[in-house]
C-alpha positions as CSV (number, residue, x, y, z in Angstrom):
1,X,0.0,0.0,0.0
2,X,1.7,3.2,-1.1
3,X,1.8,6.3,1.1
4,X,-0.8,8.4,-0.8
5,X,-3.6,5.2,-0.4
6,X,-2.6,5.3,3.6
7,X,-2.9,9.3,3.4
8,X,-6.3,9.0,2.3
9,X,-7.5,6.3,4.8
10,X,-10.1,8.0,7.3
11,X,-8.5,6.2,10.5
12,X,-5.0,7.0,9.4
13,X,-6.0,10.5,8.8
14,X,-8.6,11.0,11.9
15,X,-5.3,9.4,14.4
16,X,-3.1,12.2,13.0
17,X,-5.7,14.6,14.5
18,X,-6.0,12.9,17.3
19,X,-2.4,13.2,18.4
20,X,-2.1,16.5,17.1
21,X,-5.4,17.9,19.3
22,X,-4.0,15.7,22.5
23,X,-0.8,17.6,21.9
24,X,-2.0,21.1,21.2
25,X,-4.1,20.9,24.5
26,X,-1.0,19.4,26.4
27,X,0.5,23.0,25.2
28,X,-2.3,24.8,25.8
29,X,-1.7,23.5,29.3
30,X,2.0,24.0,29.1
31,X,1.3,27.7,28.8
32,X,-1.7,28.2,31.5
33,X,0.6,26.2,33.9
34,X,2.9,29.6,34.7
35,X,0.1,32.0,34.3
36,X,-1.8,30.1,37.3
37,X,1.5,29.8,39.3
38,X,3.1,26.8,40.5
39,X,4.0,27.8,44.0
40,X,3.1,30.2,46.6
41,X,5.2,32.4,48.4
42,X,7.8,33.3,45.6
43,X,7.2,35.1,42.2
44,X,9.1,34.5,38.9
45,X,12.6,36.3,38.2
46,X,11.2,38.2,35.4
47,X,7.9,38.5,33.8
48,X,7.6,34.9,32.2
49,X,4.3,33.6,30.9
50,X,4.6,35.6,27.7
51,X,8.0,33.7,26.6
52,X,6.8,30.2,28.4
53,X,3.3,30.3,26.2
54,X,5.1,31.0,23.0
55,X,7.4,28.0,23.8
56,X,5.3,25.8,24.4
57,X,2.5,26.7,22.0
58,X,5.2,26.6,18.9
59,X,5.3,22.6,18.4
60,X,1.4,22.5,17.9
61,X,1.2,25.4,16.3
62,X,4.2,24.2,13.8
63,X,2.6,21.2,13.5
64,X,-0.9,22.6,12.6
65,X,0.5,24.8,9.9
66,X,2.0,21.9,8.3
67,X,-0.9,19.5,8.6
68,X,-2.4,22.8,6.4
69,X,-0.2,22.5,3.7
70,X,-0.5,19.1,3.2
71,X,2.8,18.0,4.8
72,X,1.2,15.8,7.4
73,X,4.3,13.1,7.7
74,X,6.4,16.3,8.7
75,X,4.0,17.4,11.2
76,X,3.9,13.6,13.0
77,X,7.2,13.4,13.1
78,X,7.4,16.8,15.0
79,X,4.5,15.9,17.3
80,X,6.3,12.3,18.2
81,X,9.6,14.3,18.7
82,X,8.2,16.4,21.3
83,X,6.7,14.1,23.2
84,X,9.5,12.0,23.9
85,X,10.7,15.1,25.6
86,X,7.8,15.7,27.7
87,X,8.8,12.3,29.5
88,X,11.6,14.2,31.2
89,X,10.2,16.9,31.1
90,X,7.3,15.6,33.1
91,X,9.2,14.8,36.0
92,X,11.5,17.7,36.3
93,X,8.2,19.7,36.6
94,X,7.0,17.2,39.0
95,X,9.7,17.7,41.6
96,X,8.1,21.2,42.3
97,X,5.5,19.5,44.0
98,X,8.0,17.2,45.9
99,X,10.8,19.7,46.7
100,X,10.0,23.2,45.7
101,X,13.4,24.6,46.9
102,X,15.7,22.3,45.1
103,X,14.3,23.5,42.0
104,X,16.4,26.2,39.7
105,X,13.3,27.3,37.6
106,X,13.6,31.3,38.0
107,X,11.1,31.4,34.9
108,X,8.8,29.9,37.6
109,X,9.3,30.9,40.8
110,X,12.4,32.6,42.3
111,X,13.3,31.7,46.2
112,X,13.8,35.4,48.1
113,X,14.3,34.3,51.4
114,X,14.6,30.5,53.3
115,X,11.3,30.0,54.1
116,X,10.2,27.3,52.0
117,X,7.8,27.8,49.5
118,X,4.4,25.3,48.7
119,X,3.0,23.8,45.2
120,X,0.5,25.9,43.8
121,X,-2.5,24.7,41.2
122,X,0.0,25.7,38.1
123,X,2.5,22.8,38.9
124,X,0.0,19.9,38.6
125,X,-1.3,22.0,35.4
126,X,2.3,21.7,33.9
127,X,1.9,17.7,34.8
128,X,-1.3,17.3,32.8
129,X,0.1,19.3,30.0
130,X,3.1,17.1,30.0
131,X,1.0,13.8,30.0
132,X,-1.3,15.4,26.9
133,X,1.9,15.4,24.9
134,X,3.1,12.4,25.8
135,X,-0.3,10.6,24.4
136,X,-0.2,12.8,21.3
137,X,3.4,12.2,20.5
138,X,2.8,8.3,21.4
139,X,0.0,8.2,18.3
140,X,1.9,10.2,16.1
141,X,5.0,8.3,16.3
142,X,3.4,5.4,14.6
143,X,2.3,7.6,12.0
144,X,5.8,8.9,11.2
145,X,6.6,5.6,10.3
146,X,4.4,4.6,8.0
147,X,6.3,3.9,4.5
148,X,6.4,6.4,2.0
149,X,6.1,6.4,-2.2
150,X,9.2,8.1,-3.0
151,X,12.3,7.1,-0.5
152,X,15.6,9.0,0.0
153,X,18.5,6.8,1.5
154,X,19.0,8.0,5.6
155,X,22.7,9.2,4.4
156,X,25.3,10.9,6.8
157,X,23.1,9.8,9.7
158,X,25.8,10.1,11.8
159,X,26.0,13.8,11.0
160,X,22.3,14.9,13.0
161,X,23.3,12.4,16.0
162,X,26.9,13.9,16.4
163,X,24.8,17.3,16.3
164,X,22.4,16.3,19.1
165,X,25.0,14.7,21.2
166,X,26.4,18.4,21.5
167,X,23.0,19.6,22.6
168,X,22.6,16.5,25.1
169,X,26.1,17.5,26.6
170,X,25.0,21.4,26.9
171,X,21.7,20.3,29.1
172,X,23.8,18.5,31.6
173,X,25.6,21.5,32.5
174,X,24.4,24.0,34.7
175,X,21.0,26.4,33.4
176,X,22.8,29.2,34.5
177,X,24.8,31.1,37.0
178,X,23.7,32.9,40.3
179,X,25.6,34.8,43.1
180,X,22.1,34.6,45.0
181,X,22.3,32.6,48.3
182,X,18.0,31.8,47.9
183,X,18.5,30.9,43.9
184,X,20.3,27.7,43.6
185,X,21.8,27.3,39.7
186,X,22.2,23.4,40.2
187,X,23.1,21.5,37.2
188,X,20.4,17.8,36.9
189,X,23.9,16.0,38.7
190,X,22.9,17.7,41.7
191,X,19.3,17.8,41.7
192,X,17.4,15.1,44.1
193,X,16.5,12.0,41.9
194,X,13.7,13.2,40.6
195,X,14.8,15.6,39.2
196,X,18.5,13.5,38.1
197,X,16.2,11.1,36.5
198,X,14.0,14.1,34.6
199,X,17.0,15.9,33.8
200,X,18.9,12.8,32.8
201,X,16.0,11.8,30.1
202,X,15.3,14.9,28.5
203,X,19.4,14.9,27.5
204,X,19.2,11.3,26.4
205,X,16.3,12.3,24.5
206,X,18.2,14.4,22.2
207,X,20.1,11.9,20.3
208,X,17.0,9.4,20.4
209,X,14.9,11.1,19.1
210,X,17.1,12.5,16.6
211,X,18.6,9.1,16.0
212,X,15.0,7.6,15.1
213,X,13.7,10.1,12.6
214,X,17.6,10.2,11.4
215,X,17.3,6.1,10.1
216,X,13.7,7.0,8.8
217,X,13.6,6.1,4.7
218,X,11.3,9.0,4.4
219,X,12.7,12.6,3.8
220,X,9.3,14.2,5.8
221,X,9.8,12.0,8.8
222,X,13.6,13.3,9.3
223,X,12.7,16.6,8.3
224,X,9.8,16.4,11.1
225,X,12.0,15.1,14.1
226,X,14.7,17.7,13.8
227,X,12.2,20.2,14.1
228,X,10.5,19.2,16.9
229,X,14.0,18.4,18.5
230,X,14.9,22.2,18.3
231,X,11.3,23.2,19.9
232,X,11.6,21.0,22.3
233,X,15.6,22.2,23.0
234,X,14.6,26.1,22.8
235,X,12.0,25.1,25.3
236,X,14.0,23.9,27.5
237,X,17.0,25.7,27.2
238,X,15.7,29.8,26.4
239,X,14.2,30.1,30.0
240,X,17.2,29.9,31.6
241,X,19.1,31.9,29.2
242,X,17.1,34.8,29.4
243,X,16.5,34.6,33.1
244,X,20.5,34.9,33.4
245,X,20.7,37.8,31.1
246,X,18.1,40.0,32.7
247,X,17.5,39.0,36.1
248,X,19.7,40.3,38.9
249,X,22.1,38.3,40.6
250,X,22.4,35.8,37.7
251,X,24.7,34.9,34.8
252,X,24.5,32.8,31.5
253,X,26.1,29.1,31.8
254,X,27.6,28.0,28.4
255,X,25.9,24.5,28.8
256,X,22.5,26.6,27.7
257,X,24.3,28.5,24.7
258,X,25.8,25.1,23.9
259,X,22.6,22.9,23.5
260,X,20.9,26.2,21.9
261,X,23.6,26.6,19.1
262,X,23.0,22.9,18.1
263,X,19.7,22.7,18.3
264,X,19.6,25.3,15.8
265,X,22.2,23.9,13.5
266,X,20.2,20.4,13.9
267,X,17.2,22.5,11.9
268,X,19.1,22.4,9.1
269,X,20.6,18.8,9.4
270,X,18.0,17.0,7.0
271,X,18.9,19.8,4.3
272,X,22.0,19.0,4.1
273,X,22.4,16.7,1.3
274,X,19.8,18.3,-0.9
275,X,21.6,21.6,-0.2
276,X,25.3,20.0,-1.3
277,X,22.9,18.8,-4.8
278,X,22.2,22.7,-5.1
279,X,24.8,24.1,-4.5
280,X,27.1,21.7,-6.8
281,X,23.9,22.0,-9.8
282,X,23.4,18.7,-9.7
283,X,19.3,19.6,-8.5
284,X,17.2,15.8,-8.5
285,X,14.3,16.6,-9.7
286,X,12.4,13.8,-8.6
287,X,13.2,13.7,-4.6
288,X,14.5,18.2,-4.4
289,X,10.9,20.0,-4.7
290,X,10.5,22.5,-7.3
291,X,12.7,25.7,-6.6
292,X,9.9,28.7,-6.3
293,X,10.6,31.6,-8.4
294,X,13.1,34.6,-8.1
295,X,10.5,36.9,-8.0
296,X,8.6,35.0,-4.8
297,X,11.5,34.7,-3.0
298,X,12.4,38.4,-3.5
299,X,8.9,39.7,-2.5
300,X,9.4,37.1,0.6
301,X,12.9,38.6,1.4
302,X,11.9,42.2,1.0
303,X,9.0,41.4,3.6
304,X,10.9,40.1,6.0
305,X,13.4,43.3,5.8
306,X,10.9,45.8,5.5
307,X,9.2,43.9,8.9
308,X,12.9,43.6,10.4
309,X,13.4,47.4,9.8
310,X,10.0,48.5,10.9
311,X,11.1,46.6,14.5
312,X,14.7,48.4,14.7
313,X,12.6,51.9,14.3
314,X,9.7,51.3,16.4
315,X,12.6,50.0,18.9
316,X,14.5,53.4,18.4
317,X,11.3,55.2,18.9
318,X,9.7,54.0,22.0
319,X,11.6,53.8,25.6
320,X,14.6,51.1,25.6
321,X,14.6,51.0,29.1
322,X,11.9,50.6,32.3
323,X,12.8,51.6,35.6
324,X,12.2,49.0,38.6
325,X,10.9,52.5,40.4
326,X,7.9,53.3,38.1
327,X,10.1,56.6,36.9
328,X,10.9,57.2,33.3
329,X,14.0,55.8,32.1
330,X,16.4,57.9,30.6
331,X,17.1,57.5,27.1
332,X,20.0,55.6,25.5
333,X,22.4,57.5,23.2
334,X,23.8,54.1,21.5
335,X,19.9,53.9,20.2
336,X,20.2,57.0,17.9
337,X,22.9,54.8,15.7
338,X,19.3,52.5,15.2
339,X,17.8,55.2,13.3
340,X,20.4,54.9,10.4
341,X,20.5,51.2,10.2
342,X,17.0,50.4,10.4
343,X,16.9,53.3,7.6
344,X,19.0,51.5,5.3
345,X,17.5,48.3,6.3
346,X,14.1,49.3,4.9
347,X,15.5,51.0,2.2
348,X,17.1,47.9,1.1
349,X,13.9,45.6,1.8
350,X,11.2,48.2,-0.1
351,X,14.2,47.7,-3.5
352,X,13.8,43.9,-2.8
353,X,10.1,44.5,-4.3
354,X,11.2,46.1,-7.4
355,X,11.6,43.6,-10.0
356,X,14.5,45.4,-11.9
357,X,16.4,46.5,-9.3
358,X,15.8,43.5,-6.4
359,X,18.7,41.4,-8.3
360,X,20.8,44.1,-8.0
361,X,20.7,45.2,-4.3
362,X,20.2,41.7,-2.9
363,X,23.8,40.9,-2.2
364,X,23.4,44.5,-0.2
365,X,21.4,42.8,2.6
366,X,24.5,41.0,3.9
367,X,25.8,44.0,5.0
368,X,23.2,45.9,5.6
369,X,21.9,42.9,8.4
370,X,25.3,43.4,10.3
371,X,25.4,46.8,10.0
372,X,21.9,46.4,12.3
373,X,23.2,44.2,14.7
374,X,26.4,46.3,15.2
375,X,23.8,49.6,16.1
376,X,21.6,46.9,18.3
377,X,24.6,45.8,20.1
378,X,25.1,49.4,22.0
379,X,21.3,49.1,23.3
380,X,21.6,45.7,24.0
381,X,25.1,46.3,26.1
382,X,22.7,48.9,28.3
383,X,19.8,47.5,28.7
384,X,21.2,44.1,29.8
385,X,23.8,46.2,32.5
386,X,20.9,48.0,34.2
387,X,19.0,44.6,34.3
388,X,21.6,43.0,35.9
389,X,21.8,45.9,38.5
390,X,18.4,45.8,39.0
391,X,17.9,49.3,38.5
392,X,15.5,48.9,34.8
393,X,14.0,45.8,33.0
394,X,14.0,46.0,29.5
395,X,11.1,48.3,27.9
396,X,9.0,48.1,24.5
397,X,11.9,49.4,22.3
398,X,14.4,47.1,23.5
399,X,12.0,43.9,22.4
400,X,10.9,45.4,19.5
401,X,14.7,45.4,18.8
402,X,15.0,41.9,19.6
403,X,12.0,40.9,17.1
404,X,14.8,42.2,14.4
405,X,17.0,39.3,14.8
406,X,14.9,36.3,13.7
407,X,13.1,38.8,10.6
408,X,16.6,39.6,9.7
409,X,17.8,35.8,9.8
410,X,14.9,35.0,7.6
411,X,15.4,37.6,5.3
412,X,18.9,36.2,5.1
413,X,17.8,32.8,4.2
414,X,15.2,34.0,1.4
415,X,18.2,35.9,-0.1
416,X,20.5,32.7,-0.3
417,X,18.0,30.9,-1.8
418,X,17.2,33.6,-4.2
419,X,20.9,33.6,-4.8
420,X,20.9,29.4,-5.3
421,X,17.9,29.9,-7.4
422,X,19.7,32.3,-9.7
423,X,22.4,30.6,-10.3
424,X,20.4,27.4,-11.2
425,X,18.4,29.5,-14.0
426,X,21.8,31.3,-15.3
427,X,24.4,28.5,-15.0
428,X,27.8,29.3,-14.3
429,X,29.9,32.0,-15.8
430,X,33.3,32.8,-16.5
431,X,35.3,33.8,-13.9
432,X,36.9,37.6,-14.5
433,X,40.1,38.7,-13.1
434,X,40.1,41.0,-10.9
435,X,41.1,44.7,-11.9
436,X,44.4,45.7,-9.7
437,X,42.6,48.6,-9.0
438,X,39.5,47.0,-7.9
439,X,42.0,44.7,-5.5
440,X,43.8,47.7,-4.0
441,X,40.8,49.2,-3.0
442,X,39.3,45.8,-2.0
443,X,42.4,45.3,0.1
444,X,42.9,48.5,1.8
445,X,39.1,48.5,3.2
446,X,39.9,45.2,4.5
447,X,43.0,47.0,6.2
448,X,41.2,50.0,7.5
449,X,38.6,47.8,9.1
450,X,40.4,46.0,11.1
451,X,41.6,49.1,12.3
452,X,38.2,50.3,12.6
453,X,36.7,47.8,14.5
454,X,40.0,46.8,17.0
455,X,40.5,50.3,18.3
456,X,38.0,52.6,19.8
457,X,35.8,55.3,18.3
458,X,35.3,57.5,21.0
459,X,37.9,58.5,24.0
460,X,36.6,60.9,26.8
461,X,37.8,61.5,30.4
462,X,37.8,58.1,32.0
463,X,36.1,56.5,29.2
464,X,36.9,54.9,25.9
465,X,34.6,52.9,23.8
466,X,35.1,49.5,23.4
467,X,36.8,47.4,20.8
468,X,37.4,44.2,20.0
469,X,39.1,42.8,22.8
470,X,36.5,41.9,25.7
471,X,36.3,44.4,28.2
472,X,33.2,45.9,30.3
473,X,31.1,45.7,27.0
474,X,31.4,42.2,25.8
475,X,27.8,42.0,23.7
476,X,29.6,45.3,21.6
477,X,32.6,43.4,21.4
478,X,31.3,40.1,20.1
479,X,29.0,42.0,17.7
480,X,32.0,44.2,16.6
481,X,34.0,40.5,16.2
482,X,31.6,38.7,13.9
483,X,30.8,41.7,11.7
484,X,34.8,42.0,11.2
485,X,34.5,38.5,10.5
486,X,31.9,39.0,8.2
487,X,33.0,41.8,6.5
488,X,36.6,39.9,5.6
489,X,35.0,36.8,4.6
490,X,32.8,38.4,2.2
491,X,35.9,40.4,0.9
492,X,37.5,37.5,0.1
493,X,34.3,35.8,-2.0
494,X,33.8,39.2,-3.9
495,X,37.0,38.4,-5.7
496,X,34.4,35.3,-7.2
497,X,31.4,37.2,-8.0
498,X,30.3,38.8,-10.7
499,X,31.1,42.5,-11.0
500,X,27.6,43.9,-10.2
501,X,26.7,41.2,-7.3
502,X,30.2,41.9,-5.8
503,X,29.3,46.1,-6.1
504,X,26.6,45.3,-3.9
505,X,28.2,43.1,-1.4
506,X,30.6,46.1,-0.8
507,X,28.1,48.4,-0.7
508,X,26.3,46.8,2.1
509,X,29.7,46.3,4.0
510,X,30.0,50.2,3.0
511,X,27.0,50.6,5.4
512,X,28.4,48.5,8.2
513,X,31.7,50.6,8.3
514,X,29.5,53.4,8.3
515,X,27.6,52.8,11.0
516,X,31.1,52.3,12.9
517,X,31.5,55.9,11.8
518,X,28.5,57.2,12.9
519,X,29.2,56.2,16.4
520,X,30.8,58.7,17.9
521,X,29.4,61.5,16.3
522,X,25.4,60.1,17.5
523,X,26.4,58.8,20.8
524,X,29.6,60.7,21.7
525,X,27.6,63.3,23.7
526,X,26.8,61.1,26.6
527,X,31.1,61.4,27.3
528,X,32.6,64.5,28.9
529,X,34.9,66.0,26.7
530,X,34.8,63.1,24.1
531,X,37.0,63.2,21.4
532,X,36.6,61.1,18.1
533,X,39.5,58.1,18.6
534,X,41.5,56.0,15.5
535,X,38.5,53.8,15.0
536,X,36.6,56.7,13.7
537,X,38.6,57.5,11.3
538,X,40.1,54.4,10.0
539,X,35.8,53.4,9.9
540,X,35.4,56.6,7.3
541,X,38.9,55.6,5.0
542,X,37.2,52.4,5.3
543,X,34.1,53.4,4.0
544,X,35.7,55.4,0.8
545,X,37.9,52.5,0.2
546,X,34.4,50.4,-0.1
547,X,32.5,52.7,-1.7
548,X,35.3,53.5,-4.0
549,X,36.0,49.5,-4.8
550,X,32.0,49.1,-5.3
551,X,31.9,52.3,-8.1
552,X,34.9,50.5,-10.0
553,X,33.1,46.8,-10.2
554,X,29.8,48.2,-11.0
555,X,30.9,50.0,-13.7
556,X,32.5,47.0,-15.3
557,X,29.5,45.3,-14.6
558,X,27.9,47.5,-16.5
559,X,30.1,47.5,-19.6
């Protein structure tokens, strides 16, 4: 019986419901769970519910969208992923109603004093949720193996397990770090054995399940599992992360960062053999769907940057910070460098929807998305130091800024695959030598970034802004790290594009650089007797040398 007779079976069909209504009320659960409470006598670390509901609600919601589309083999094996999570995670929850104060949940319920705290309604919520999706992952399991029509060889399955294994390694270690004598930051090895046990499966659960839709024949199964192996990681892994970046008194743990960087590499695991057929031209066009049209994927890309942008303004516009005191919060100087980004963001995302010219400025993006995260980064730096104080909590703007990220990433994607898409319709050309010219000027932006981006822009009395090496702004200098990274990498490849792609690469790098300019003359003020240091200047010669170096491809691109 071939998979499109079993597809349209009734009890096949109605079972696939089933276990994807048992598993959207388990979430539905999941989310009320922290609303309700689970003890009484502490309060979360930060305001939680909205970040717990949109973890836990994503699996179902995932999986509904794709039952939608007609991709209901991808949705069960999402829905049978996540619930052999919820085993573990079952009884990690449960040990709030055993022994509250050997819990380290500060999403849930943060310990200010040593008088012990009791269950509350929420906790045995969270247990019913967790049982939901353990009966709607059970059903859909069996339907994520049922055969399929058209099978792709499990190859490099050792690839997505090695991947997993990485994550499973990161939740062993500690959720995060606290100089708080009432919040514990114990790791599952030091949790009573309930929680050992809970903490113990949910890591083991990592490589299982990824091992199991790994050796499935069928492309949708694999594709399935390692998606709802990353829900299920982000949910387990993002509470912690943001409780120790904004609440006071604790710290991120790199066991967290660990497991979250895999988990998100792991999305892209079952891609990675159809992506090696793309990018080599050797496209199957029996098991690789059909590639969607330039056009769509520019509209899609110029959506998701237009969106991006509208969140960097918004974020610029409305208060970055809230103070713990009810007062307004002053106003962050590092957010004026926003306006100009998130300018040239949207400038490059309305282009996107221009037929003629959305070929031209899509290579742009690149830089234009760094030159973003290097403004954000400033913001970020501040807002996260007066959380840590416990002076502010982060305001409107600084989460509208955050929204920027994942719009950016997608926007990213859609212009890769736009890229891919391109090439696949125009084949490859002839590789042109590079004009000496073109190179020198290529070669000494690469120089005068470095510069840029190592030494400081600003110097003041008692102050100088940071650089590359980590100092008391590490989010800056991280952000300032990659981007360089970034920046030389792509100087490297322009060498291999074609003249008018490569014009726009360095013009969007010519943004960055700019924006590394821009900084101290837009956030200078906030410095007694400030001064504009190397960086700024080596950031403008920069800038000329890019701009300059674009001018002379595009105009042999043009001939």
């Amino acid at each position: 019986m071939t998979r499109t007779e079993l597809e349209n079976q009734t009890p096949a069909a109605g079972r696939l419901r089933t276990s994807w209504a048992l598993a959207a009320a388990g979430s539905l659960l999941l989310a009320l769970g922290p609303l309700l409470g689970v003890v009484d006598g502490a309060e979360p670390a930060f305001t939680s519910w909205p970040l717990l509901a949109l973890l836990a609600l994503s699996p179902p919601v995932v999986a509904g969208v794709l039952l939608m589309r007609g991709r209901p083999f991808v949705a069960a094996g999402l829905i049978a992923a996540a619930g052999v999570f919820a085993v573990g995670r079952l009884l990690s929850d449960l040990l709030i109603a055993f022994e509250p104060m050997d819990v380290a949940r500060p999403e849930l319920f943060r310990p200010t004093t040593l008088l012990a705290v009791t269950p509350a309604a929420g906790v045995w919520v969270l247990v019913a949720g967790h049982v939901l999706v353990i009966a709607g992952g059970a059903l859909a399991a069996g339907r994520a193996g049922l055969p399929a029509d058209e099978t792709e060889p499990p190859t490099l399955v050792g690839l997505p397990v090695l991947i997993a294994s990485v994550a499973a390694i990161g939740l062993l270690g500690k959720p995060f770090t606290s100089t708080d004598a009432f919040q514990l930051d114990r790791g599952p090895w030091e949790l009573p054995v309930l929680g050992l046990v809970g903490g113990l499966l949910v890591a083991i659960a990592v490589p299982l399940a990824t091992a199991l839709s790994a050796t499935s024949p069928d492309p949708d199964a694999r594709q399935g599992g390692c998606i709802g192996v990353t829900l299920a990681v982000l949910a387990v892994v993002v509470p912690g992360l943001v409780a120790g970046t904004l609440a006071p008194g604790l710290g991120v743990s790199p066991g967290p960062v660990t497991a979250l960087v895999a988990a998100v590499v792991l999305l892209g695991a079952p891609l990675h053999v159809r992506a090696l057929r793309l990018a080599r031209g050797e496209r199957d066009e029996v098991r690789d769907p059909a590639l969607p049209s330039l056009r769509r994927m520019h509209v899609i890309a110029g959506a998701f940057a237009v969106a991006a942008a509208v969140a960097v303004l918004a974020g610029a516009l409305l208060p970055q910070l809230t103070l713990t005191t009810g007062g307004p919060a002053p106003g962050l100087a590092a957010a004026n460098l926003l306006w100009v980004a998130g300018l040239a963001l949207g400038v490059v995302g309305l282009l996107l929807f221009v037929p003629s010219a959305a070929p031209a400025v899509r290579p742009a993006l690149v830089g234009v998305f760094f030159a973003v995260q290097l403004a954000a980064a400033g913001s970020t730096e501040s807002v996260l130091a007066a959380s840590q104080a416990g002076v502010a909590q982060p305001g409107a703007g600084f989460w509208l800024m955050v929204v920027e990220l994942p719009l950016g990433l997608l926007a990213l994607v859609c212009t890769g695959i736009a890229a891919a898409i391109e090439r696949e319709n125009t084949g490859e050309t002839g590789r042109e030598q590079m004009p000496v010219a073109e190179l020198g000027a290529v070669l000494l932006a690469g120089l005068f970034a470095v510069g840029a981006f190592a030494l400081p822009t600003t110097r003041g009395d008692g102050f100088e802004s940071p650089g590359l090496l980590p100092g008391t702004d590490p989010a800056v200098s991280w952000t300032l790290l990659i981007s360089l990274t970034a920046l030389i990498i792509n100087l490297v490849l322009v060498n291999r594009s074609r003249p008018a792609r490569g014009a726009a690469v360095l013009a969007g790098f010519a943004v960055l650089a700019g924006v590394r300019a821009l900084e101290h003359p837009l956030t200078g003020d906030r410095v007694e007797n400030a001064v504009a240091a190397p960086g700024t200047w080596l950031a403008l010669a920069s800038v000329a040398a890019l701009v300059l170096a674009a001018g002379l491809m595009g105009a042999r691109g043009s001939r």
